[in-house]
C-alpha positions as CSV (number, residue, x, y, z in Angstrom):
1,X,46.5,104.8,166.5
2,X,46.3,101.0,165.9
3,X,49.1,98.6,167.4
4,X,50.6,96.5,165.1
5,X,48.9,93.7,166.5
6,X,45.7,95.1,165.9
7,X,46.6,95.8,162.2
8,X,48.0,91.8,162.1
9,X,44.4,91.4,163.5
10,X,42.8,93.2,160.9
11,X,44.3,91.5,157.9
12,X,43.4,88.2,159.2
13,X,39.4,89.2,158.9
14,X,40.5,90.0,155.5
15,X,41.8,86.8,155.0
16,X,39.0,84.8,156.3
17,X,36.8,86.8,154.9
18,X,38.2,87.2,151.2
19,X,41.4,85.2,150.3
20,X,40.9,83.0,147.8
21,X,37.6,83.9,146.7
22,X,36.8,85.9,143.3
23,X,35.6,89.3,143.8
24,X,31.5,89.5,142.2
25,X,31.6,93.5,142.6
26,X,33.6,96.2,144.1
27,X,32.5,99.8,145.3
28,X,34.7,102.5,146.0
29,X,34.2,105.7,148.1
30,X,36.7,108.1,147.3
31,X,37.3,110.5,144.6
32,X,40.4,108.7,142.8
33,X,39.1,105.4,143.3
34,X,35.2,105.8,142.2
35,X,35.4,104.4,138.8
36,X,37.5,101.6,140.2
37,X,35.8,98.0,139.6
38,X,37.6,94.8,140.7
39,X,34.6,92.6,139.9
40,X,36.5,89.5,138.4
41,X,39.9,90.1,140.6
42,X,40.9,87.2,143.0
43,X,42.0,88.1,146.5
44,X,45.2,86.1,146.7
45,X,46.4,87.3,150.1
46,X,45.9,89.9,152.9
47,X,49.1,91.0,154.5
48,X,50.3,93.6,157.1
49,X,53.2,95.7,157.2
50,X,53.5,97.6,160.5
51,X,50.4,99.6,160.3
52,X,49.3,98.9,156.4
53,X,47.1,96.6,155.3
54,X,47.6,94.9,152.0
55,X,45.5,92.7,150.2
56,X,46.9,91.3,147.0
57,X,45.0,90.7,144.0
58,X,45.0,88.7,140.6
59,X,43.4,88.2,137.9
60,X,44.9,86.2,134.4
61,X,46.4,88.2,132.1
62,X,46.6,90.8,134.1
63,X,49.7,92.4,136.2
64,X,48.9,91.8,140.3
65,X,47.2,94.5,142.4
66,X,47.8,95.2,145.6
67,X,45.2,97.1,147.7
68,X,46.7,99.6,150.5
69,X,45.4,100.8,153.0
70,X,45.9,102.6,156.3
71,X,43.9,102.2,159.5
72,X,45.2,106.0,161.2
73,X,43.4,106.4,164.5
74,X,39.5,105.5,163.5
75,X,39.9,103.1,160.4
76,X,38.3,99.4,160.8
77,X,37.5,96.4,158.1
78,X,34.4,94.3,159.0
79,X,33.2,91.7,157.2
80,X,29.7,90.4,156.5
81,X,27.9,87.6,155.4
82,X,25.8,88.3,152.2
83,X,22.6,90.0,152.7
84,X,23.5,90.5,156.9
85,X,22.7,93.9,158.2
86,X,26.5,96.1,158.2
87,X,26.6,97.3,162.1
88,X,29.1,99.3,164.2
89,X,29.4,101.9,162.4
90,X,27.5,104.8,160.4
91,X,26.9,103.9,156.4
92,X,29.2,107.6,155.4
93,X,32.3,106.7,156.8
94,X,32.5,103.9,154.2
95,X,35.3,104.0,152.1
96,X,35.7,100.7,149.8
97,X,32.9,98.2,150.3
98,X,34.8,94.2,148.5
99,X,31.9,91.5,147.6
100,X,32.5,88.0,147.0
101,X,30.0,85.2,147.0
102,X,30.3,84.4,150.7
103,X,31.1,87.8,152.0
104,X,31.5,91.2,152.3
105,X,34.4,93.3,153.5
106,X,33.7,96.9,154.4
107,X,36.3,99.6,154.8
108,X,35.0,102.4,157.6
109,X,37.3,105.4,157.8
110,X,40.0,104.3,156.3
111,X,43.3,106.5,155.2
112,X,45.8,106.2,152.4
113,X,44.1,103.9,150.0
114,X,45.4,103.1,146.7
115,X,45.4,100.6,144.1
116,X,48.7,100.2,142.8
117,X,50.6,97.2,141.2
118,X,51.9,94.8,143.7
119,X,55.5,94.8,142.1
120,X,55.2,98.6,143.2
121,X,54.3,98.0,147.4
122,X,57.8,99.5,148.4
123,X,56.8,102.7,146.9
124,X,54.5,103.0,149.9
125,X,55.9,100.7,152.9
126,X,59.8,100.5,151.8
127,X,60.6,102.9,154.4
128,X,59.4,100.8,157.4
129,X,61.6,99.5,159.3
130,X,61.8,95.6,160.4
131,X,58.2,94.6,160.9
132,X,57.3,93.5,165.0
133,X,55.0,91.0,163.1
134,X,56.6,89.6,160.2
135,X,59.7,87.1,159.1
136,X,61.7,90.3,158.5
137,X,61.8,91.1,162.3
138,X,65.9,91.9,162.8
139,X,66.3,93.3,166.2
140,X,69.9,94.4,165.2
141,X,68.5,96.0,162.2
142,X,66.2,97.8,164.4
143,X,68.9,98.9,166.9
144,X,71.2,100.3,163.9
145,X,68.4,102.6,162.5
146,X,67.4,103.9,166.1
147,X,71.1,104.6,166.9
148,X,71.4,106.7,163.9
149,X,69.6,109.8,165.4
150,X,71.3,109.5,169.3
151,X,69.4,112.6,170.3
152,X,66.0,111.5,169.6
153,X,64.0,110.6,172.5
154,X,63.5,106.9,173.3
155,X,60.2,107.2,173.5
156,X,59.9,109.2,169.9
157,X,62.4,106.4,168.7
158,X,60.5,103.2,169.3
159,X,57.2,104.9,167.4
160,X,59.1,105.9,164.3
161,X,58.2,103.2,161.6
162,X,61.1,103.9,159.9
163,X,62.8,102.2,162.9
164,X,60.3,99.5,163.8
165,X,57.5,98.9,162.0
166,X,54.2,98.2,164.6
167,X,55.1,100.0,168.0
168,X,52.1,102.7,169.1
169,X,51.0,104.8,172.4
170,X,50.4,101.5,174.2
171,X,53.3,99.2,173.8
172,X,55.7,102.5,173.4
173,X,54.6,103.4,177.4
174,X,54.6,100.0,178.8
175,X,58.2,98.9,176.7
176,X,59.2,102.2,178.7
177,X,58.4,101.3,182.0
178,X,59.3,97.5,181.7
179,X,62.8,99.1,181.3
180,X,62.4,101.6,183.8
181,X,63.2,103.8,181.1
182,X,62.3,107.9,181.5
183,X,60.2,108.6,178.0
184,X,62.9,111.5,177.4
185,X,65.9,109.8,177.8
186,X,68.0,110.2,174.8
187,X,68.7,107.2,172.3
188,X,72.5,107.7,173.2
189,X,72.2,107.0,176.9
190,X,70.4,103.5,176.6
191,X,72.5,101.6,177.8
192,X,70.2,98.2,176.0
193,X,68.9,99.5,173.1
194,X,68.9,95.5,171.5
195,X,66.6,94.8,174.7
196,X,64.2,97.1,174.8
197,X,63.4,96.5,170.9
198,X,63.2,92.8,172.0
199,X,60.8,93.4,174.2
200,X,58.6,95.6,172.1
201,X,58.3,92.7,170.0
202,X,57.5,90.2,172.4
203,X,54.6,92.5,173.9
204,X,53.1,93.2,170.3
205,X,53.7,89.5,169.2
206,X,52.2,88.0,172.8
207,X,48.5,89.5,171.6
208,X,48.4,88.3,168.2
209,X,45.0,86.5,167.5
210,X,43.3,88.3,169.7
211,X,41.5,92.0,170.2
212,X,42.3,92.4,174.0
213,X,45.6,93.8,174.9
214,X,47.4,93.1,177.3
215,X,50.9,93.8,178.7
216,X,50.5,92.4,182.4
217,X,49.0,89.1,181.9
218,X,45.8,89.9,182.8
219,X,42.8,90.1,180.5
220,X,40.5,91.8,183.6
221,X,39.3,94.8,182.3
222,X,41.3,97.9,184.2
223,X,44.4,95.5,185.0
224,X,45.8,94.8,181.1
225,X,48.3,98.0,181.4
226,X,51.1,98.8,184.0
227,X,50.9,102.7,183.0
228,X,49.0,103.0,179.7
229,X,45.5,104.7,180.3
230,X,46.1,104.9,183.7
231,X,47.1,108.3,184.7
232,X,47.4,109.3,188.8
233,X,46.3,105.8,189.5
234,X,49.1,104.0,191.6
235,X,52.0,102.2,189.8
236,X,51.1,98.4,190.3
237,X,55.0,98.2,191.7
238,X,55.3,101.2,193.9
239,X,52.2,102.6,194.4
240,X,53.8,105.8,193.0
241,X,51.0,108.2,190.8
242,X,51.8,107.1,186.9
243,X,51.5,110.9,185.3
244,X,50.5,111.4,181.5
245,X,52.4,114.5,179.7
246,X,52.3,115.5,175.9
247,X,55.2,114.4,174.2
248,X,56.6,114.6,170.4
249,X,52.9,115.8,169.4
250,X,51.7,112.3,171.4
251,X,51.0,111.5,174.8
252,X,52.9,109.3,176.8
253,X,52.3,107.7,180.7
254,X,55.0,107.1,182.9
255,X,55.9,106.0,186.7
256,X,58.4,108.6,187.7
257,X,59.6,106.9,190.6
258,X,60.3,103.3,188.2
259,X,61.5,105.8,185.5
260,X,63.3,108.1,186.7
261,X,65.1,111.1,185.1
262,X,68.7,110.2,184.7
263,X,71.1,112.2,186.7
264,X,73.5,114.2,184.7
């Protein structure tokens, strides 16, 4: 699934692509939306919110509309100049196709799209928790919501949106072993719960603006990740095999000499 980064990625094509311009036709792929035409509608801004996309629309007279949508595993935007040829991916996974006079945004595989007013958004992000990428980041806010389940996992705590809005597989495994924290280690035995949130943040936030990720410093491809993607290759501190296991119905990487289980 997406990163949060990659979302804040996403809705920045948008925004290049779209914001600001008036919408000359609109096509929509799915059932509820097919008679749906924004032709007219100006794209006032494209937002994220964890892992949603929102672009915000208006037109005079009219209450604002916001367009959701959700990126799941496979979901992409591109956008295209008029008349270019739409590559990358096959023409049936289209989902919402936006047209303005200089371009065109194309929604491939997308999940959870609706049209709804923009007064109404919380109705389908409210729940998130602080947002990695936005000005409502509140690490303490973060930390209070986590420490109200103590037995969840810390690893099944840092991917709840309801806790923090933007954390995935990747920056869940490397927050983990940055910490040297065990992925089942219960929310009630961290012992830092305000600095590992930090942290998340600062690895989401440090990739912003770009579509490479990276956790070590390193853009080289094979040396972005200390344990992400990497399983029985050697831990770049100890040389220990980083092992992959199923976990909360995800998978998660881990050093078990860096991480250790916590003696009880």
């Amino acid at each position: 699934m997406p990163e949060g980064d990659t979302v804040w990625n996403t809705a920045r094509v948008l925004e290049r692509a779209l914001v600001g311009d008036v919408l000359t036709g609109s096509d929509f792929r799915v059932p509820r939306l097919a008679t749906t035409d924004l032709t007219g509608w100006t794209v006032s801004e494209s937002a994220s919110r964890g892992k949603h996309l929102l672009t915000r629309l208006t037109r005079d007279g009219d209450e604002p509309l916001t367009l959701h949508s959700h990126l799941r595993m496979d979901g992409a935007w591109r956008a295209y100049g008029p008349g270019e040829r739409w590559t990358g991916r096959p023409a049936h996974l289209i989902r919402v196709v936006l047209r303005t006079a200089r371009s065109v945004a194309v929604g491939y595989h997308l999940h959870e799209l609706a049209l709804i007013p923009t007064a109404e958004e919380h109705t389908l992000v409210g729940h998130l928790g602080p947002d990695l990428l936005g000005a409502d980041w509140d690490p303490a806010e973060a930390v209070r919501r986590i420490e109200a389940k103590p037995d969840a996992t810390i690893a099944e705590a840092l991917l709840d949106q309801r806790n923090l809005a933007g954390v995935g597989n990747l920056y869940k495994a490397e927050t983990m072993f940055l910490r040297g924290l065990w992925p089942w280690t219960p929310v009630s035995e961290i012992k830092d719960l305000s600095g590992t949130v930090t942290l998340a943040q600062k690895l989401v936030a440090s990739n912003k603006g770009r579509w490479t990720q990276t956790t070590t410093g390193s853009l080289r491809r094979g040396e972005t990740s200390y344990v992400y993607g990497r399983r029985a290759q050697p831990c770049r501190r100890c040389g220990t095999a980083i092992r992959k296991a199923e976990q909360d119905e995800r998978v998660t990487y881990w050093c078990p000499r860096c991480q250790p289980k916590p003696e009880t």
